[in-house]
C-alpha positions in Angstrom: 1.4 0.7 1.1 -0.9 3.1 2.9 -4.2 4.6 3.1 -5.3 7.6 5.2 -8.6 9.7 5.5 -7.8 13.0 7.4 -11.2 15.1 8.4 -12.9 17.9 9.4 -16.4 17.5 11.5 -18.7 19.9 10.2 -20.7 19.5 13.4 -18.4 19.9 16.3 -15.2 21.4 14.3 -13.0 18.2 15.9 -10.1 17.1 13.5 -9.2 13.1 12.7 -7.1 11.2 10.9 -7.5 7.5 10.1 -4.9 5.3 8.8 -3.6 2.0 7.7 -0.3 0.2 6.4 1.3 -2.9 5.5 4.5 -1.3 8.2 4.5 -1.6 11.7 3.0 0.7 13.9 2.2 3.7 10.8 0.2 5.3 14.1 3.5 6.3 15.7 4.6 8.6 12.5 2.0 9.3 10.0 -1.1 11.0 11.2 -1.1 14.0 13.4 -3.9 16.4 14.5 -4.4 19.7 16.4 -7.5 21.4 18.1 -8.6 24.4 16.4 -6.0 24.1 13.6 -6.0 20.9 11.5 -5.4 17.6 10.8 -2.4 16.0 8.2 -1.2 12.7 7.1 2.8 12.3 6.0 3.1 9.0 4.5 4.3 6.7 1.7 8.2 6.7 2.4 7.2 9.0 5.7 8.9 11.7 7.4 7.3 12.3 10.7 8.9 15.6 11.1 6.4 17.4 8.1 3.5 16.9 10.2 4.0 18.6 13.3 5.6 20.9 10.5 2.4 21.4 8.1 0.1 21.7 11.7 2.5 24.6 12.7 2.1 26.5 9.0 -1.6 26.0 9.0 -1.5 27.4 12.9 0.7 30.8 11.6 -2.4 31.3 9.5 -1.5 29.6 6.4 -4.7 28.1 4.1 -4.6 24.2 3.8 -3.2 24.6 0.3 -0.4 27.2 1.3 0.7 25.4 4.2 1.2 22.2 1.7 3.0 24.3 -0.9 5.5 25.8 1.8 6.5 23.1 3.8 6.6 20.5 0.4 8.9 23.0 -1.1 11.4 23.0 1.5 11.0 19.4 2.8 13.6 16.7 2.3 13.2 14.2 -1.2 9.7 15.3 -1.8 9.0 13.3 -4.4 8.9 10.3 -2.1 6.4 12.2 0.5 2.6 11.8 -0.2 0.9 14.8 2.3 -3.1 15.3 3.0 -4.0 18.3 5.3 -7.4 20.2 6.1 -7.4 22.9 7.9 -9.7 24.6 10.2 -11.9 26.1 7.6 -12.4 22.9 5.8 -10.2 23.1 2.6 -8.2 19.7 2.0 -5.4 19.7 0.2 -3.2 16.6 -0.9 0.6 16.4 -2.3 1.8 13.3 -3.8 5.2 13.2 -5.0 6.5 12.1 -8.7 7.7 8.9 -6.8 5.0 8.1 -4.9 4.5 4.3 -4.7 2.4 1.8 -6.8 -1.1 2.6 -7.7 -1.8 5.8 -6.1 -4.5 8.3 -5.6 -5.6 11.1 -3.9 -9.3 12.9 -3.4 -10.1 16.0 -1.4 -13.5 17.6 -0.8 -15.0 19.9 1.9 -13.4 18.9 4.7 -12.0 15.7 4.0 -8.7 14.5 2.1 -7.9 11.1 1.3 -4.9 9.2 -0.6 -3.2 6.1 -0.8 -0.2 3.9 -2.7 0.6 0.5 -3.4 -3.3 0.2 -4.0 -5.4 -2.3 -5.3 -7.0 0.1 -7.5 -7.4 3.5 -8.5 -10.9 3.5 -7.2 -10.4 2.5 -3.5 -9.7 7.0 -2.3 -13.2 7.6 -3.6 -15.0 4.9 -2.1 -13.5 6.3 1.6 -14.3 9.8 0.5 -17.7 8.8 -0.6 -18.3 6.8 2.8 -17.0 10.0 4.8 -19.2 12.0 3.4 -22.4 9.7 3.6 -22.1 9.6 7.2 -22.3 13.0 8.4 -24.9 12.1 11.5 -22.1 9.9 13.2 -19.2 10.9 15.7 -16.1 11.6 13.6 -13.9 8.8 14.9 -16.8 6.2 13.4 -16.7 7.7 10.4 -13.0 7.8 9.9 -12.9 4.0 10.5 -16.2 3.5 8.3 -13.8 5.3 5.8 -11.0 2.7 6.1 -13.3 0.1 6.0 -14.7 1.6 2.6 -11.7 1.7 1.4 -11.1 -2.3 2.2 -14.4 -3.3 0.6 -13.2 -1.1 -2.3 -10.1 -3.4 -2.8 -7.9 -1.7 -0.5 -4.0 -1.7 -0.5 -2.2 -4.5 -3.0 -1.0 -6.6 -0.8 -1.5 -7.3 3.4 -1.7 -4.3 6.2 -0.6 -4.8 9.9 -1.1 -1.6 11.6 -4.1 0.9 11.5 -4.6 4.2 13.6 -7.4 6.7 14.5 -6.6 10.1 16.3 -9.1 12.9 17.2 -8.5 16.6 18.4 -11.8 18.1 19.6 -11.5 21.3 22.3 -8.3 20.4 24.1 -4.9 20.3 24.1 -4.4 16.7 23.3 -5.8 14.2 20.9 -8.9 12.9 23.1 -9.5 9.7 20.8 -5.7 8.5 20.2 -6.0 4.6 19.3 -3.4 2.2 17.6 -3.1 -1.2 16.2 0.9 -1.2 15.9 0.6 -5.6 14.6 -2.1 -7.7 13.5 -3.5 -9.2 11.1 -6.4 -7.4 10.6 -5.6 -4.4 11.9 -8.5 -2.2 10.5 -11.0 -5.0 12.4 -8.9 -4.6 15.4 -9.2 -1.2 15.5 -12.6 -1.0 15.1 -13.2 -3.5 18.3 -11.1 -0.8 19.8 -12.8 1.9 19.4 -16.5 0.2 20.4 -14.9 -0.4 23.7 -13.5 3.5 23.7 -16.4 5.0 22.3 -18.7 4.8 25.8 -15.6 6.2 27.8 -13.6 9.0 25.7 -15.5 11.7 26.8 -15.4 11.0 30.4 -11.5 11.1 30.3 -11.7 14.2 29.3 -14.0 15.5 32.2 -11.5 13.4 34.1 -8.4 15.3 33.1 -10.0 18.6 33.6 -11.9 17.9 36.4 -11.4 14.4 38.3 -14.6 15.0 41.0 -17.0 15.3 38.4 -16.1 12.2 36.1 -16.8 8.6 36.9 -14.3 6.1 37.2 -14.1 3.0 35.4 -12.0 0.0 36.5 -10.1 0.8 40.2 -9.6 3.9 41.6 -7.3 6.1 39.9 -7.2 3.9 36.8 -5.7 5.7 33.8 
C-alpha cells in the first residue's frame, strides 16, 4: 500500500516527490526527481528501473503524458506498475495498471500528480491534491509532507505504513532535500521532525558543495 504526491513549484521551478508505504524503505526505489526535467513516482508492485527511465523520456523532450505512454508501453508487467510524472512545464500525468492494488486512485492537476493503492478510501488522492494546492506560499518540501499528511487525516492507506520519503531537485545536479524514514512506526511524523531539523540547513549545503568558504558550518569542521 502506497501513497505518493509528485510536484512542480510554480515559484522556484524545483521538482518533489513525497511518499509513503506499509514496505520498508519505499525511499530507496519509488520516487525519483531531476532539476530542470521532472519528477515521477513508480510504485505499487515497483520497478525502480521506470523512473530514472520516464526522467530520461521527459529529458529527450517528451511531454509528461508521452513520456508515460512510451516507457508504460514497453515496461515489464505493466499492469502491476502505478506511474505519476510532471514534467517541467507542469502537466501531470498518472498510469495505473488493470492490476493495481486495493482501493486505488489517482488525481493530476497543474503541476501536481498524486495516486495511491491499498487505500482507505477513494477520497484520500484528492484530499493531498487539494492540500498541495492550498499551500502554494510554502517551500515545496512542506508542502509535499503537508500533502501526505492530508492524505492521513483523509483515511490514508488500509492498513499500517513504515517508511515515508521526501526528495527535492531545485538548480543542481543532485536532489538538495533527499530525506528517508526506511522503519517506524509513524513514519510520515518521523519525517516531518526530519525535515524541521533540515529545513534551517539545506540551503547552506548547497553553498557548501559549490563553494565551501562562503557557507557556515554546523557541527565540527568538515562535518558532512
Amino acid at each position: 500500500m502506497t501513497i505518493s504526491i509528485a510536484a512542480r513549484c510554480e515559484r522556484t521551478g524545483a521538482f518533489g516527490v513525497a511518499i509513503s508505504s506499509s514496505s520498508p524503505a519505499v525511499g530507496s526505489r519509488c520516487p525519483n526527481v531531476r532539476a530542470g526535467v521532472g519528477a515521477v513516482s513508480s510504485q505499487n508492485i515497483t520497478d525502480p528501473r521506470l523512473g530514472p527511465a520516464l526522467l530520461d523520456a521527459l529529458e529527450s523532450g517528451l511531454s509528461a503524458q508521452s513520456a508515460l505512454d512510451s516507457v508504460s508501453a514497453v515496461a515489464t508487467h505493466p499492469e502491476f506498475r502505478q506511474l505519476t510524472v510532471v514534467d517541467a512545464t507542469g502537466a501531470a500525468a498518472v498510469f495505473s495498471g488493470a492490476k493495481s492494488l486495493g482501493i486505488n486512485a489517482e488525481v493530476t492537476a497543474n503541476n501536481v500528480a498524486a495516486a495511491g493503492n491499498m487505500l482507505a478510501n477513494d477520497g484520500v488522492v484528492q484530499a493531498m491534491v487539494n492540500s498541495f494546492i492550498s499551500n502554494a506560499d510554502k517551500e515545496l518540501a512542506d508542502r509535499l509532507i503537508g500533502a501526505l499528511e492530508a492524505g492521513v487525516a483523509a483515511g490514508g492507506e488500509a492498513g499500517p505504513v513504515h517508511s515515508a520519503a521526501v526528495l527535492v531537485a531545485t538548480n543542481v545536479a543532485w536532489p538538495s532535500t533527499n530525506l528517508r524514514v526506511d522503519w517506524d512506526e509513524d513514519p510520515i511524523a518521523s519525517l516531518r521532525q526530519i525535515y524541521e531539523v533540515w529545513e534551517p540547513q539545506a540551503d547552506d549545503y548547497v553553498t557548501r558543495a559549490l563553494n565551501p568558504n562562503s557557507a557556515p558550518s554546523y557541527g565540527v569542521p568538515g562535518d558532512e
